[in-house]
N, CA, C, O and CB atoms as a CASP TS submission, in Angstrom:
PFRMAT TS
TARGET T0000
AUTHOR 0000-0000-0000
METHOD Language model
MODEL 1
PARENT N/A
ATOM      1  N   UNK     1       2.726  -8.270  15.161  1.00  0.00           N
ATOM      2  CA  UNK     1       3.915  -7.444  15.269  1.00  0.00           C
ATOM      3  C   UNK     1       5.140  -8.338  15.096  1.00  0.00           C
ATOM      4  O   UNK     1       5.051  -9.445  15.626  1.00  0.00           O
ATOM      5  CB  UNK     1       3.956  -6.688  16.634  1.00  0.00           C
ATOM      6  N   UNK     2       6.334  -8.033  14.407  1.00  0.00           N
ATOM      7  CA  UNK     2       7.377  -8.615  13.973  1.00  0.00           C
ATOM      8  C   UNK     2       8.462  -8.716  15.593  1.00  0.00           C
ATOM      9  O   UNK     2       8.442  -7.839  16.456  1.00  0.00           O
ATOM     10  CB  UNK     2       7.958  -7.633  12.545  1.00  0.00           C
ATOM     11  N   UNK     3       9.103  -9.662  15.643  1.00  0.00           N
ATOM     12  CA  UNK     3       9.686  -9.101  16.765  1.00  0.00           C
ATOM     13  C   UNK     3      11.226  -9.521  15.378  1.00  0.00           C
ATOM     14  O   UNK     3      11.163  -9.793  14.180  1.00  0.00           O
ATOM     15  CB  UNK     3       9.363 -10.032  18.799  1.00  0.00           C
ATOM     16  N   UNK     4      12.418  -9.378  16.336  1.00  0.00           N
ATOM     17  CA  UNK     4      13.971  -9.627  15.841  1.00  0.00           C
ATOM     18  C   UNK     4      14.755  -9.590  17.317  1.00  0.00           C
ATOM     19  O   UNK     4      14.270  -9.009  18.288  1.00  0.00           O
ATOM     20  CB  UNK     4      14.633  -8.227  14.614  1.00  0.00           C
ATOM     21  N   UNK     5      16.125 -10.341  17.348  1.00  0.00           N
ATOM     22  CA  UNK     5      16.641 -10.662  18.226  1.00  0.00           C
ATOM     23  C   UNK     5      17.481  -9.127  17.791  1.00  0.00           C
ATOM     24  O   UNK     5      17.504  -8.638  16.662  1.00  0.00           O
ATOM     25  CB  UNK     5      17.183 -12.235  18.341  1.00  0.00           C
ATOM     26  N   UNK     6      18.258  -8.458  19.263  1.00  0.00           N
ATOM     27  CA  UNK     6      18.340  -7.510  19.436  1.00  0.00           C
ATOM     28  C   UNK     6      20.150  -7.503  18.524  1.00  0.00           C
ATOM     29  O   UNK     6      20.650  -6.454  18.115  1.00  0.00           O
ATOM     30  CB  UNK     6      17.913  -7.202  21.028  1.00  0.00           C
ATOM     31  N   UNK     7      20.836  -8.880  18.385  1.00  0.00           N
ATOM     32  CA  UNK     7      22.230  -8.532  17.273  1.00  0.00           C
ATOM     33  C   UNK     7      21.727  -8.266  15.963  1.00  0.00           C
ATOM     34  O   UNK     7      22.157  -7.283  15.359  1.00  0.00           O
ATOM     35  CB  UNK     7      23.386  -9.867  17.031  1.00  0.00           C
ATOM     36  N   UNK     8      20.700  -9.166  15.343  1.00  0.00           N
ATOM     37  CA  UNK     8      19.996  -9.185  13.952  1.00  0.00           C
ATOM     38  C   UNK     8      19.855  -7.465  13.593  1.00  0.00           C
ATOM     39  O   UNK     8      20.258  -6.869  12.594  1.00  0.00           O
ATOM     40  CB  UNK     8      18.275 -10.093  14.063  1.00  0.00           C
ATOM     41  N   UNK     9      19.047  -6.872  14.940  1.00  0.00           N
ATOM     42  CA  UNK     9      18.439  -5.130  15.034  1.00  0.00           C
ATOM     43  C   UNK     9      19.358  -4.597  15.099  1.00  0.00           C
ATOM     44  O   UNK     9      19.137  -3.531  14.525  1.00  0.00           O
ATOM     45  CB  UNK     9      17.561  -4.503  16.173  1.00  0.00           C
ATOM     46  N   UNK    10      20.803  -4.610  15.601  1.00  0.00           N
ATOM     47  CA  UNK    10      21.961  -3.759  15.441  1.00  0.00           C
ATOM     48  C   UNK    10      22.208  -4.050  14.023  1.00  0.00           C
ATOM     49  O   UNK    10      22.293  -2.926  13.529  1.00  0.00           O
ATOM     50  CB  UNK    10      23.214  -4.052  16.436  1.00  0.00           C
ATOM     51  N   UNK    11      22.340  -4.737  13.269  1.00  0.00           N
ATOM     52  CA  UNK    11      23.223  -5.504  12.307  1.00  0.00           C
ATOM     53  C   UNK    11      22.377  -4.866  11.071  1.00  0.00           C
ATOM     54  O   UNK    11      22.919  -4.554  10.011  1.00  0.00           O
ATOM     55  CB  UNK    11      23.272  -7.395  12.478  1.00  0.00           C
ATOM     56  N   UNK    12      20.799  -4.686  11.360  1.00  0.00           N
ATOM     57  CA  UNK    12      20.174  -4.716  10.185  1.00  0.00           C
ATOM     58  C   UNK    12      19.468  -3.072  10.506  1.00  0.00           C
ATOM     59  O   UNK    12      18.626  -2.604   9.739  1.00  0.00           O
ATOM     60  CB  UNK    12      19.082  -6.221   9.956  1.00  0.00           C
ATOM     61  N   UNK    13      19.869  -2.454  11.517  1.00  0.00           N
ATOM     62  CA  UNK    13      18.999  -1.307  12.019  1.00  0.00           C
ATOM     63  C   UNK    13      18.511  -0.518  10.586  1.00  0.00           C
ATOM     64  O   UNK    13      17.320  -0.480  10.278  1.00  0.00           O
ATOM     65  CB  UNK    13      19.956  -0.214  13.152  1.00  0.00           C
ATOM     66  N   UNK    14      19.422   0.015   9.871  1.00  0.00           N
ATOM     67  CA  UNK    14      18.557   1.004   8.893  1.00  0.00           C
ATOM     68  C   UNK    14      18.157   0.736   8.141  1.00  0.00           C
ATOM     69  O   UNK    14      17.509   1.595   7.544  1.00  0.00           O
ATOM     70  CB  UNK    14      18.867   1.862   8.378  1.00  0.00           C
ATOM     71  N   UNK    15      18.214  -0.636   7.572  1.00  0.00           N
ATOM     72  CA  UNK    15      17.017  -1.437   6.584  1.00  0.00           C
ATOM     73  C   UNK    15      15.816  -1.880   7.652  1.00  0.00           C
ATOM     74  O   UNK    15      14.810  -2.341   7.113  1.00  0.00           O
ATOM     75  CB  UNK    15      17.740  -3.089   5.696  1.00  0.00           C
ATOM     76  N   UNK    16      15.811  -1.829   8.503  1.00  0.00           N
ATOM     77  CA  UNK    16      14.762  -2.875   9.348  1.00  0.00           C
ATOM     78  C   UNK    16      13.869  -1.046   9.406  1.00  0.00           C
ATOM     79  O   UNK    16      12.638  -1.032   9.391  1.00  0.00           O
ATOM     80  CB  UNK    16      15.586  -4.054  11.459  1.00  0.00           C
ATOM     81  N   UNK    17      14.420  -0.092   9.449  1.00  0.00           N
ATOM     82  CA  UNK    17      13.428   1.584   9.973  1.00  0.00           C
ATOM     83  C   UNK    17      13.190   1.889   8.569  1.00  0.00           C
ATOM     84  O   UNK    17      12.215   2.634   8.465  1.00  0.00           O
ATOM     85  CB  UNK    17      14.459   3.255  10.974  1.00  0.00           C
ATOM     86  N   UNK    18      13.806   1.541   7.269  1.00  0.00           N
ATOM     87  CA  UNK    18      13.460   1.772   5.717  1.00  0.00           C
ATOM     88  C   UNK    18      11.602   1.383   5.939  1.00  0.00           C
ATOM     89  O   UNK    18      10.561   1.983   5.668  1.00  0.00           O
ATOM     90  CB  UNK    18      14.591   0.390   4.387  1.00  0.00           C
ATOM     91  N   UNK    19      12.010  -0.174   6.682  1.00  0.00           N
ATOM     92  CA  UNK    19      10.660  -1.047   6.117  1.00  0.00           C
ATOM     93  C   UNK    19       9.463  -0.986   6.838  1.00  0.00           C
ATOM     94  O   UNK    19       8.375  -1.492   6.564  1.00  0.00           O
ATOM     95  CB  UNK    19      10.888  -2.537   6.065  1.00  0.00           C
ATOM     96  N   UNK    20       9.896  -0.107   8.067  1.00  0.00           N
ATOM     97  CA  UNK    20       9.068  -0.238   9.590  1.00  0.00           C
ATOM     98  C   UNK    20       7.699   0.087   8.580  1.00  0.00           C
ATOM     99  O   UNK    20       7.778   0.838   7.608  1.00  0.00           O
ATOM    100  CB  UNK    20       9.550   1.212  11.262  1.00  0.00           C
ATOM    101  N   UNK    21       6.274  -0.706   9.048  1.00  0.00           N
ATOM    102  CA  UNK    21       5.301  -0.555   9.083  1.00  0.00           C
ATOM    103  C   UNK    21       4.503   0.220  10.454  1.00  0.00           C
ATOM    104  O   UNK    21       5.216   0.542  11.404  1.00  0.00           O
ATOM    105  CB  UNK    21       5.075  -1.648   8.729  1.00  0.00           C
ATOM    106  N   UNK    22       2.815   0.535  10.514  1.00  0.00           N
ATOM    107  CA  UNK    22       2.385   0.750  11.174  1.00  0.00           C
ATOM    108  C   UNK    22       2.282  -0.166  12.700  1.00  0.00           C
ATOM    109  O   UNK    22       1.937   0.088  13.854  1.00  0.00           O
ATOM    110  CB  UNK    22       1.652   1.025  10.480  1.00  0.00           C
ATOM    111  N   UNK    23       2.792  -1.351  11.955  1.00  0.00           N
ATOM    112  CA  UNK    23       2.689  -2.516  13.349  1.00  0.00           C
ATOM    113  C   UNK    23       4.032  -2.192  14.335  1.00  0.00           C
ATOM    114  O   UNK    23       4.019  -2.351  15.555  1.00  0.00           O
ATOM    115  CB  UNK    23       2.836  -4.503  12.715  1.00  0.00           C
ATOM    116  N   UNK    24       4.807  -1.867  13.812  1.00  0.00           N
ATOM    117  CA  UNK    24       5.741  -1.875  14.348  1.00  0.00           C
ATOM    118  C   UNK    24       6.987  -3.065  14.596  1.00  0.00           C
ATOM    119  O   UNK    24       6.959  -3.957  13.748  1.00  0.00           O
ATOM    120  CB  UNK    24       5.228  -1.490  15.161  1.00  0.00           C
ATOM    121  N   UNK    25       8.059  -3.191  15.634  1.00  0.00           N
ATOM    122  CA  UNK    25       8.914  -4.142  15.979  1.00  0.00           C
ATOM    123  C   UNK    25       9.246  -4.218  17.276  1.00  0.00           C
ATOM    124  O   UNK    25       9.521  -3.222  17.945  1.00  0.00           O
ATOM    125  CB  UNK    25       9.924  -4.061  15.329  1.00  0.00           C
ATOM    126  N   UNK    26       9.243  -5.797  17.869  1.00  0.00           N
ATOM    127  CA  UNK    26       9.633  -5.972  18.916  1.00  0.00           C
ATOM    128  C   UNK    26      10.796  -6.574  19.042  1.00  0.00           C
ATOM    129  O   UNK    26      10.866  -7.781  18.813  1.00  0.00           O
ATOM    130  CB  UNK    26       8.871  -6.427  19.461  1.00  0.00           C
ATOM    131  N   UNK    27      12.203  -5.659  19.526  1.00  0.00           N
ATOM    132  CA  UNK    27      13.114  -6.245  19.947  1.00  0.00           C
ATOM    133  C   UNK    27      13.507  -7.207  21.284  1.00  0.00           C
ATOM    134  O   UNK    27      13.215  -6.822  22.416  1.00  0.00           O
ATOM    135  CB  UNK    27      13.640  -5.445  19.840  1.00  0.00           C
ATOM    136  N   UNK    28      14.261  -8.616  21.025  1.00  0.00           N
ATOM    137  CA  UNK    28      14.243  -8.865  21.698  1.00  0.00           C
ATOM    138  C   UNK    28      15.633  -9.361  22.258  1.00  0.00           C
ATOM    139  O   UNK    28      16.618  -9.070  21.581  1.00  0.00           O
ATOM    140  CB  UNK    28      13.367  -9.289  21.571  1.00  0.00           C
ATOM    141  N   UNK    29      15.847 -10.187  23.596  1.00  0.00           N
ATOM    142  CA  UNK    29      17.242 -10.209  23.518  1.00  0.00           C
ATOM    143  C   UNK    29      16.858 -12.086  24.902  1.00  0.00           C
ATOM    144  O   UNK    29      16.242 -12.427  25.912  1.00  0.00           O
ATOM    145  CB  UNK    29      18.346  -8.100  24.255  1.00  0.00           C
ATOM    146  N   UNK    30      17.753 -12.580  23.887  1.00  0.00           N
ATOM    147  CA  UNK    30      17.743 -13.890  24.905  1.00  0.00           C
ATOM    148  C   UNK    30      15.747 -14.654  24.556  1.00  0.00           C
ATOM    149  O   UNK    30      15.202 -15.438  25.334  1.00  0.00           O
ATOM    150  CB  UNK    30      18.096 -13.034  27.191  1.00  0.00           C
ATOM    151  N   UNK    31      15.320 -14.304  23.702  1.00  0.00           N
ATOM    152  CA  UNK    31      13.957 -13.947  23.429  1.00  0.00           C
ATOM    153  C   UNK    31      13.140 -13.674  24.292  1.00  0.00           C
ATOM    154  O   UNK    31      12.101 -14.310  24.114  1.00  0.00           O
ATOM    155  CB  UNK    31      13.400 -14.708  22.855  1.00  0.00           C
ATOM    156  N   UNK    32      13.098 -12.687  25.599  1.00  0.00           N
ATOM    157  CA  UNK    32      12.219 -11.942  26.069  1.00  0.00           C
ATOM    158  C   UNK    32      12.461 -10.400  25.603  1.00  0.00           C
ATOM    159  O   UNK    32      13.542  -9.811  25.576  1.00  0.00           O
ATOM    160  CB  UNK    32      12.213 -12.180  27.484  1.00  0.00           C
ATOM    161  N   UNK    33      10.899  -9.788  25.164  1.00  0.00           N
ATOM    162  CA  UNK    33      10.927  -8.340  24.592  1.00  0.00           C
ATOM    163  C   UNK    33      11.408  -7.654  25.663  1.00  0.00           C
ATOM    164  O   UNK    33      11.012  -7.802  26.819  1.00  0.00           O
ATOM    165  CB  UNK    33       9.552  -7.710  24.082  1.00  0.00           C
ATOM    166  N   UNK    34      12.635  -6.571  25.131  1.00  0.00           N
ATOM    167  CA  UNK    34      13.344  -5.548  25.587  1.00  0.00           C
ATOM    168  C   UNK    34      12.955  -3.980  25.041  1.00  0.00           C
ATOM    169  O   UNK    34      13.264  -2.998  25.715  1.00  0.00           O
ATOM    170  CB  UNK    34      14.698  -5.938  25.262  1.00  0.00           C
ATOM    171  N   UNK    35      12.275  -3.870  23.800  1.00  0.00           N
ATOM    172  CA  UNK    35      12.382  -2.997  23.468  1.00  0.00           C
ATOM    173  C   UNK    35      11.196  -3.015  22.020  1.00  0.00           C
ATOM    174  O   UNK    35      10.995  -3.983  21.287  1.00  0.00           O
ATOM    175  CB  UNK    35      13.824  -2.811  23.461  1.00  0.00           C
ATOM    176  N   UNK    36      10.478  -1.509  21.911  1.00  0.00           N
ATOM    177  CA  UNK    36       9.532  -2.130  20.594  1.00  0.00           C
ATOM    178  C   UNK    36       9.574  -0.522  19.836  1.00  0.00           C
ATOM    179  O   UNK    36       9.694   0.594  20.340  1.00  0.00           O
ATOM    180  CB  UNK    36       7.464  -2.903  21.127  1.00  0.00           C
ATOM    181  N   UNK    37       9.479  -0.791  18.980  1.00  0.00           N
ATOM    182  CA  UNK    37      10.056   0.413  17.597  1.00  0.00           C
ATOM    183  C   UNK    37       9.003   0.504  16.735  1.00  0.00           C
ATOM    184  O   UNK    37       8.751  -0.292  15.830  1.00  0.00           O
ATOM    185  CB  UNK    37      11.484  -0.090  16.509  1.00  0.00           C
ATOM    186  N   UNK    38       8.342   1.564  17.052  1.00  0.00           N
ATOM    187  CA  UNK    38       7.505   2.039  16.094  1.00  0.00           C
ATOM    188  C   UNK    38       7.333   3.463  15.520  1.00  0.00           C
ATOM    189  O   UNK    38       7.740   4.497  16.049  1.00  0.00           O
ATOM    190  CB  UNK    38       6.487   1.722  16.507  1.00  0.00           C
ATOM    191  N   UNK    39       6.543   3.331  14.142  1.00  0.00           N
ATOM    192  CA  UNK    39       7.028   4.344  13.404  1.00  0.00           C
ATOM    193  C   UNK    39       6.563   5.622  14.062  1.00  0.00           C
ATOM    194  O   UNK    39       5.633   5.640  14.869  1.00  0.00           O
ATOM    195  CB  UNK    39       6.618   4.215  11.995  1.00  0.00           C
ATOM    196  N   UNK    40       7.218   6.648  13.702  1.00  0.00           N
ATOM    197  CA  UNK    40       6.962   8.008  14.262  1.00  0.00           C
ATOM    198  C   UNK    40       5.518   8.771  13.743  1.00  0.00           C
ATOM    199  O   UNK    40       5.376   8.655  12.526  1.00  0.00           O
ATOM    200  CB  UNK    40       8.257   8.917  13.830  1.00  0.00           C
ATOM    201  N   UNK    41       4.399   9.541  14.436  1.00  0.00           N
ATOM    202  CA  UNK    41       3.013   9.860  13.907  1.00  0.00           C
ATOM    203  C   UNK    41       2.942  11.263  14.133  1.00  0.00           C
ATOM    204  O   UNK    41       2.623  11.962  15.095  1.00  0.00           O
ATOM    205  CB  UNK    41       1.790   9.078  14.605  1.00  0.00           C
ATOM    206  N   UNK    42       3.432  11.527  12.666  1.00  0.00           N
ATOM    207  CA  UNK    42       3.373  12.590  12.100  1.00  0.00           C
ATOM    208  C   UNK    42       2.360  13.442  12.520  1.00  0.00           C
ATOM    209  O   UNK    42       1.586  13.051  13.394  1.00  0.00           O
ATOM    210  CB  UNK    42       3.345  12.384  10.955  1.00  0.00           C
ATOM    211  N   UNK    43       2.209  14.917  11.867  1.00  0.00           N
ATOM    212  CA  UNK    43       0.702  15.682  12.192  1.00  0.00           C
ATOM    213  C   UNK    43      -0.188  15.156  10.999  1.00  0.00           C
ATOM    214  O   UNK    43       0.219  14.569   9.996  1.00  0.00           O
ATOM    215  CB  UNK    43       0.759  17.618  12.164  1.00  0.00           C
ATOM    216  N   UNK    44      -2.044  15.631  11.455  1.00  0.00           N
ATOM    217  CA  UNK    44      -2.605  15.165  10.733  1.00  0.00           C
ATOM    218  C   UNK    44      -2.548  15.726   9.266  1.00  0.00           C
ATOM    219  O   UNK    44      -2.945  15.277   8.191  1.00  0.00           O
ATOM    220  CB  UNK    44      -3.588  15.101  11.284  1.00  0.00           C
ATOM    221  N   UNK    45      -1.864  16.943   9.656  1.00  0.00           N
ATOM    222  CA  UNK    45      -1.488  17.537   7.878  1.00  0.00           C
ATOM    223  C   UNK    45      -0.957  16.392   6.728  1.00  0.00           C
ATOM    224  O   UNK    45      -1.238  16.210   5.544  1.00  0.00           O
ATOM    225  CB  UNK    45       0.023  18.794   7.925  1.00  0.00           C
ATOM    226  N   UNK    46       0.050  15.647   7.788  1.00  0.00           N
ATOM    227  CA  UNK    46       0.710  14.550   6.904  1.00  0.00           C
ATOM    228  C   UNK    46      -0.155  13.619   5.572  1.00  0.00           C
ATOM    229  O   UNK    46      -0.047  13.213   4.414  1.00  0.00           O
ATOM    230  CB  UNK    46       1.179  13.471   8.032  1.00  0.00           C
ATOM    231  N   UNK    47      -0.999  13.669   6.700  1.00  0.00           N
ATOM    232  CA  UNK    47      -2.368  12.731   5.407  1.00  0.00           C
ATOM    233  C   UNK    47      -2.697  13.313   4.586  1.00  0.00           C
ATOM    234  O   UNK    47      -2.310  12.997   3.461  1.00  0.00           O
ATOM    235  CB  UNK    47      -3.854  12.289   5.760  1.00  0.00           C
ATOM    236  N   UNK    48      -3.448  14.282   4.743  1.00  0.00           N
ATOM    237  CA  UNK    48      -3.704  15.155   3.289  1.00  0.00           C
ATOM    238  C   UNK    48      -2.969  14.376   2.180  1.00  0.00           C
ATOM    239  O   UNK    48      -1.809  14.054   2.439  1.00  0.00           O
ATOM    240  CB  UNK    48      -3.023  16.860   3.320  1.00  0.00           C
ATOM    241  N   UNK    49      -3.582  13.955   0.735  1.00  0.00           N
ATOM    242  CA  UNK    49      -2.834  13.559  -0.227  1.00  0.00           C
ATOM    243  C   UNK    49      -2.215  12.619   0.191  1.00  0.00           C
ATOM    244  O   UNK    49      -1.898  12.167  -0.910  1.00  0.00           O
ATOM    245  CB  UNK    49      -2.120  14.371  -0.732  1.00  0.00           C
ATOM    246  N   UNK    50      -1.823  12.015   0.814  1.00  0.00           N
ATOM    247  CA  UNK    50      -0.885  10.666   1.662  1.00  0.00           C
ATOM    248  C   UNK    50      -1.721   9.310   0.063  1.00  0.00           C
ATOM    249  O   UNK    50      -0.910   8.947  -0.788  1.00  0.00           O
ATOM    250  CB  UNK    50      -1.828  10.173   4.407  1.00  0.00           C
ATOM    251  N   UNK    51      -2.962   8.879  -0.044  1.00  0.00           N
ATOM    252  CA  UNK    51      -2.825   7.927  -0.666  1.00  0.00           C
ATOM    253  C   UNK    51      -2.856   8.466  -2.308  1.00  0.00           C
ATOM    254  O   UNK    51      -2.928   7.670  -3.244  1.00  0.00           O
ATOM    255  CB  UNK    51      -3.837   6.952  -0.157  1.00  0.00           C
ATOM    256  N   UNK    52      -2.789   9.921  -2.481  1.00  0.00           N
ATOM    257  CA  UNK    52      -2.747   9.892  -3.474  1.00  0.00           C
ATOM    258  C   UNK    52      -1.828   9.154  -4.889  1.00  0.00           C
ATOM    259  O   UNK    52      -0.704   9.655  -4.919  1.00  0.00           O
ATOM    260  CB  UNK    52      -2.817  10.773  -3.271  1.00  0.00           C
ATOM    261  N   UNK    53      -2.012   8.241  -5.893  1.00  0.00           N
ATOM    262  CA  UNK    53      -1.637   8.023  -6.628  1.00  0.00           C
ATOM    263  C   UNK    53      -1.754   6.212  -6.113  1.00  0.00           C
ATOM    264  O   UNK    53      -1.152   5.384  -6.798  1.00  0.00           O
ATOM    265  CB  UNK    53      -0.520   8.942  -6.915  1.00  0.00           C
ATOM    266  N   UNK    54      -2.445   5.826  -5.067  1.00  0.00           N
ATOM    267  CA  UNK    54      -2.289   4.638  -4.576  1.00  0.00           C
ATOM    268  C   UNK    54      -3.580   3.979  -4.835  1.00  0.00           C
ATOM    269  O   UNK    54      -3.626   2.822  -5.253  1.00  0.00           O
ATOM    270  CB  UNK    54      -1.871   4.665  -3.203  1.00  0.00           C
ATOM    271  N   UNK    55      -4.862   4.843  -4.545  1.00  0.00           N
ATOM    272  CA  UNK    55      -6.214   4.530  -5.113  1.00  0.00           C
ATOM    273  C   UNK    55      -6.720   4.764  -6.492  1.00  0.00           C
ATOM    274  O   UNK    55      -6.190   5.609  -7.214  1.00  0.00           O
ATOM    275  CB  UNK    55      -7.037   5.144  -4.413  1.00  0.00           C
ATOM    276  N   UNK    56      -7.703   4.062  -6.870  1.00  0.00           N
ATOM    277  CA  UNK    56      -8.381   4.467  -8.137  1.00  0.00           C
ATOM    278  C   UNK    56      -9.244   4.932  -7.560  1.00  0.00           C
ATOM    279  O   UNK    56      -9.371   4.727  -6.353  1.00  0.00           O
ATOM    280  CB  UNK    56      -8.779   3.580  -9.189  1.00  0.00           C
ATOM    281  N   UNK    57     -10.032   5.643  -8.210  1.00  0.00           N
ATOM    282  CA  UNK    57     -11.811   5.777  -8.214  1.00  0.00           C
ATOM    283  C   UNK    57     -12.460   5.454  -9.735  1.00  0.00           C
ATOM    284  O   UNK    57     -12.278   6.089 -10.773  1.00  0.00           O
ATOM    285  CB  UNK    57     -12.352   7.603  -7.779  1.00  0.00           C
ATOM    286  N   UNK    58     -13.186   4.384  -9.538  1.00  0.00           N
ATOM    287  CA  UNK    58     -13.435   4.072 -10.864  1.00  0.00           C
ATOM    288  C   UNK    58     -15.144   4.408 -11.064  1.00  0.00           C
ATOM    289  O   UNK    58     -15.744   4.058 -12.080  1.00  0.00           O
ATOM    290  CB  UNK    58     -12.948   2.420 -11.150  1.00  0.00           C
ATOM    291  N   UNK    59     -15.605   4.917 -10.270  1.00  0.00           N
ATOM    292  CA  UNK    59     -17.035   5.297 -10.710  1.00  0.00           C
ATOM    293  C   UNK    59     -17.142   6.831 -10.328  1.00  0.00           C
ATOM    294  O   UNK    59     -16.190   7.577 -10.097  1.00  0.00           O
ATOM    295  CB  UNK    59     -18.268   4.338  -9.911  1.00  0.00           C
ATOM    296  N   UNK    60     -18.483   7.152 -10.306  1.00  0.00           N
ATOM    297  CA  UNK    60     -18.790   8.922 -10.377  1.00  0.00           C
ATOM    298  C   UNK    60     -18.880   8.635  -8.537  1.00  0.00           C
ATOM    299  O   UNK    60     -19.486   7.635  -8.152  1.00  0.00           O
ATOM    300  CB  UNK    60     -20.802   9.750 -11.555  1.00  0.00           C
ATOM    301  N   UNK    61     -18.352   9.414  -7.694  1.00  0.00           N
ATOM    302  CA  UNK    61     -18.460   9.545  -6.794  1.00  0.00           C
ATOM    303  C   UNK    61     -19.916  10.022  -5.790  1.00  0.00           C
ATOM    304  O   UNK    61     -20.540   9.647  -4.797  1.00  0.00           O
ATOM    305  CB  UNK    61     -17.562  10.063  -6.907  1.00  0.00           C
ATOM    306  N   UNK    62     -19.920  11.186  -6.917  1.00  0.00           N
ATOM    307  CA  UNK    62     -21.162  11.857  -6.883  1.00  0.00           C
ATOM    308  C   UNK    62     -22.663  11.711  -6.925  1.00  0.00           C
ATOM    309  O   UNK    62     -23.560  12.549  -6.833  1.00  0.00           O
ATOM    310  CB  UNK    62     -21.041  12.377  -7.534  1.00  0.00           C
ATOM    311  N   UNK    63     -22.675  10.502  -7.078  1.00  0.00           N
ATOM    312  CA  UNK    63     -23.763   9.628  -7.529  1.00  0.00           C
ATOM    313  C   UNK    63     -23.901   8.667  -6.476  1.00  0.00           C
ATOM    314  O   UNK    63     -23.004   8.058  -5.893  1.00  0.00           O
ATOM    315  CB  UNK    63     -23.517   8.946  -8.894  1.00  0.00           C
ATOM    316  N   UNK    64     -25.523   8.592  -6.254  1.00  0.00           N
ATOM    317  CA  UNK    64     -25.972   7.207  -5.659  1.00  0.00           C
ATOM    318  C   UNK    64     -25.467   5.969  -6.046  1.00  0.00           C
ATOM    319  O   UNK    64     -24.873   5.200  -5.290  1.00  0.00           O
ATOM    320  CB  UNK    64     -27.242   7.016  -5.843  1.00  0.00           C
ATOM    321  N   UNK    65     -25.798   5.698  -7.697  1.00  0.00           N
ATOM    322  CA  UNK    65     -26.082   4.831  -8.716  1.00  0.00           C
ATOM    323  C   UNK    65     -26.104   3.394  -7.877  1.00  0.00           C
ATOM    324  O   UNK    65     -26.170   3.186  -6.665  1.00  0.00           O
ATOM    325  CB  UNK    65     -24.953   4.964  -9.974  1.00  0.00           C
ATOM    326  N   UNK    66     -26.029   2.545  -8.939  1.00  0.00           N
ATOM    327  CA  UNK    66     -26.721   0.953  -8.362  1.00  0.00           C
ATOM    328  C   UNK    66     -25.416  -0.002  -7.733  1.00  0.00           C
ATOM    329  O   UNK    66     -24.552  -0.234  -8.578  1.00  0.00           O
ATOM    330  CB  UNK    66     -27.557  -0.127  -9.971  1.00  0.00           C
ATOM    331  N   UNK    67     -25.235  -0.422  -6.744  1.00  0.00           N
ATOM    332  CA  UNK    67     -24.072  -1.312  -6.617  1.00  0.00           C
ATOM    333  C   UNK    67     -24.285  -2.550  -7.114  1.00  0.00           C
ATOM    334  O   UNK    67     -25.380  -3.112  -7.074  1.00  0.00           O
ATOM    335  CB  UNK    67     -23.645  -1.470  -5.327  1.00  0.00           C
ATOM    336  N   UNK    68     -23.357  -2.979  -7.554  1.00  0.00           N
ATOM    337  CA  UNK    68     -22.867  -4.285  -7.932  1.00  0.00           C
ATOM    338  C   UNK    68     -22.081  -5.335  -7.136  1.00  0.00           C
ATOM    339  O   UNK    68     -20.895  -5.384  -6.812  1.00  0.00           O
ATOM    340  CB  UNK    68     -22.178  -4.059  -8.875  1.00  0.00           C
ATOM    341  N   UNK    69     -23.180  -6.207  -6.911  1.00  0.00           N
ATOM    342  CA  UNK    69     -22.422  -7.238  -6.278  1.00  0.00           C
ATOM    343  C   UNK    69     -21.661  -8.056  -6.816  1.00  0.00           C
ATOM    344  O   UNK    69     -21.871  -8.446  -7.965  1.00  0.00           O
ATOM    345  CB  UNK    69     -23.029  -7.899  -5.723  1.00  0.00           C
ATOM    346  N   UNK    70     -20.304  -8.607  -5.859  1.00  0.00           N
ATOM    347  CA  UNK    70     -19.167  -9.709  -6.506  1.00  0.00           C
ATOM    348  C   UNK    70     -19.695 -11.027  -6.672  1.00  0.00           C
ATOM    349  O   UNK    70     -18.985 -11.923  -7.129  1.00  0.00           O
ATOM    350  CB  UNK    70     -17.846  -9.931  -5.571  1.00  0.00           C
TER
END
């Protein structure tokens, strides 16, 4: 988890929530954590289609067929 000192998090707040990941952020101040920011979890409707256009599928799904090792 990322932490940031708590002037950096004022200074940079709506680029730092653009970039927020699933890990989240720990703000801090004097460097002990004060505060931790994580992203908001949507309903599971949200997923539906969520990685679409992000995966391939490059074989028949539908199929056993033979794997190939790397």
């Amino acid at each position: 988890m990322r932490k940031i000192e708590a002037v950096k998090f004022k200074e940079q707040c709506l680029a730092l929530l653009e970039e927020l990941d699933f890990g989240g952020l720990i703000v801090t101040k004097r460097g002990e954590p004060v505060a931790r920011v994580l992203p908001y979890q949507g309903d599971d409707a949200d997923l539906i289609g969520s990685l679409r256009h992000k995966i391939e599928v490059r074989d028949d799904l539908m199929t056993t067929g033979s794997w190939r090792e790397s």
